[in-house]
C-alpha positions in Angstrom: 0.0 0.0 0.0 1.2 3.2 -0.9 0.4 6.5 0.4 1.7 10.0 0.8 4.3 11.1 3.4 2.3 12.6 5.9 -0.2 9.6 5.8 1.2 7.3 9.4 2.1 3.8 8.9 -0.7 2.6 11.8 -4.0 3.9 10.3 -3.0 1.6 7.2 -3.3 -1.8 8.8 -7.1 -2.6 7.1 -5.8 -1.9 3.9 -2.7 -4.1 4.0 -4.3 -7.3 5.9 -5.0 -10.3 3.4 -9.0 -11.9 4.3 -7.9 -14.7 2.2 -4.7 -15.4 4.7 -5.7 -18.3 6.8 -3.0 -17.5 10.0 -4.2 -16.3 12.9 -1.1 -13.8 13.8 -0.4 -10.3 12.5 3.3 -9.3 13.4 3.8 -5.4 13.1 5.9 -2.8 14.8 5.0 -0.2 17.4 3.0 2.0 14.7 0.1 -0.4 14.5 -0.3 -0.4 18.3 -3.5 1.2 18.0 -7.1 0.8 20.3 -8.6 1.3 16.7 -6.7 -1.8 15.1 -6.6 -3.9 18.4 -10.4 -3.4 18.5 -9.8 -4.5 14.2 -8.1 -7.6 14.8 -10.3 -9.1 17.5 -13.5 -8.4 15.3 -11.5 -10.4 12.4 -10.5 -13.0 15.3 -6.7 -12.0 14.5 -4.1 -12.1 17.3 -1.6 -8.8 17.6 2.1 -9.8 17.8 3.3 -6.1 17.7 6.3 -5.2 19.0 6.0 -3.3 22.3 7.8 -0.1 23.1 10.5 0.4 26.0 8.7 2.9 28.8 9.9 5.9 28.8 12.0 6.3 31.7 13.0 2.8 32.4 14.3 -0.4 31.5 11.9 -2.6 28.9 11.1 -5.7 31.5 12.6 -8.8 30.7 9.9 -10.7 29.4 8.7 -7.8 26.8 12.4 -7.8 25.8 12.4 -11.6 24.9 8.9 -11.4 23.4 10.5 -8.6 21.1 13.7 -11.0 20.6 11.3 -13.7 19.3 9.1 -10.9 17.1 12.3 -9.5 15.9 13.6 -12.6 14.2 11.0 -12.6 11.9 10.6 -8.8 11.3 14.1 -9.2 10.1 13.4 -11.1 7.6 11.0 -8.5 6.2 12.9 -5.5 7.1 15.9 -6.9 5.0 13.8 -6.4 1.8 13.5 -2.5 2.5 16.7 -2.4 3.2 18.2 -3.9 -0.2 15.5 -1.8 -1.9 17.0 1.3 -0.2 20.6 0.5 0.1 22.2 -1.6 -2.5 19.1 -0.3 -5.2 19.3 3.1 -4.7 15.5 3.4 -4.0 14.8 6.9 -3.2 10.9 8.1 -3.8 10.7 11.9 -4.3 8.3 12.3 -7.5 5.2 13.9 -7.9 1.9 12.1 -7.4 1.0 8.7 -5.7 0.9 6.8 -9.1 4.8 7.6 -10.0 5.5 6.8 -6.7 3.7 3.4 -7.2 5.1 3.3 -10.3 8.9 3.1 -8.3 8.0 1.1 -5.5 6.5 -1.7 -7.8 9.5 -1.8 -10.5 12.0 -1.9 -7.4 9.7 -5.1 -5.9 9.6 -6.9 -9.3 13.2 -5.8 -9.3 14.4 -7.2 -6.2 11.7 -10.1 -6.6 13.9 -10.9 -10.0 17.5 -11.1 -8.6 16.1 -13.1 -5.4 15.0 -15.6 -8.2 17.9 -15.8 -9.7 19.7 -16.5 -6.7 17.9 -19.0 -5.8 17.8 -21.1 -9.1 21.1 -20.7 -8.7 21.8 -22.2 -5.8 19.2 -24.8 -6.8 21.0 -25.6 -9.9 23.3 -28.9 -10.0 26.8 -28.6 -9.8 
């Protein structure tokens, strides 16, 4: 989903969840943390595994630490894809209008998508 600048990650979770994914969990960072979407995901019958956010002030307790741990090793997984897109692509979006913006993010996706697939044949492929 892609949406202006000013638009905040957290008021986007409807748009992005899948009705035809079968899983019960939805992992997310901090920004979905929302009454709104927690109020969302029990009505769909989803479970929140957001990351939580250290209190201000004080040390995160140790057993919202681990349960981030566990979170995290997965978000990395996803996080990596942003970060190829951004770092070793080049990806930087500053056009004019939504659709050239769209336009960007969706050649960099089936460009990233492309090399991963060719990786992977070519570890595949006999020696």
């Amino acid at each position: 989903m892609v949406t202006h600048a000013a638009r905040h990650d957290g008021s986007q979770l409807g748009a992005v969840l899948d009705l035809e994914n079968t899983g019960s969990g939805v992992r997310a960072d901090t920004a979905y943390r929302s009454k709104a979407n927690l109020d969302a995901l029990e009505r769909r019958g989803l479970r929140p595994e957001f990351q939580r956010a250290k209190p201000r002030g004080r040390l995160m307790p140790a057993h919202i630490a681990r349960g981030n741990a566990t979170r995290a090793r997965v978000r990395s997984l996803v996080e990596h894809v942003f970060a190829t897109e951004k770092r070793r692509m080049g990806l930087v979006v500053r056009s004019v209008g939504l659709v050239r913006a769209t336009a960007r993010i969706t050649l960099a996706n089936l460009a990233y998508n492309m090399r991963r697939l060719v990786w992977i044949e070519g570890r595949a492929a006999p020696a």
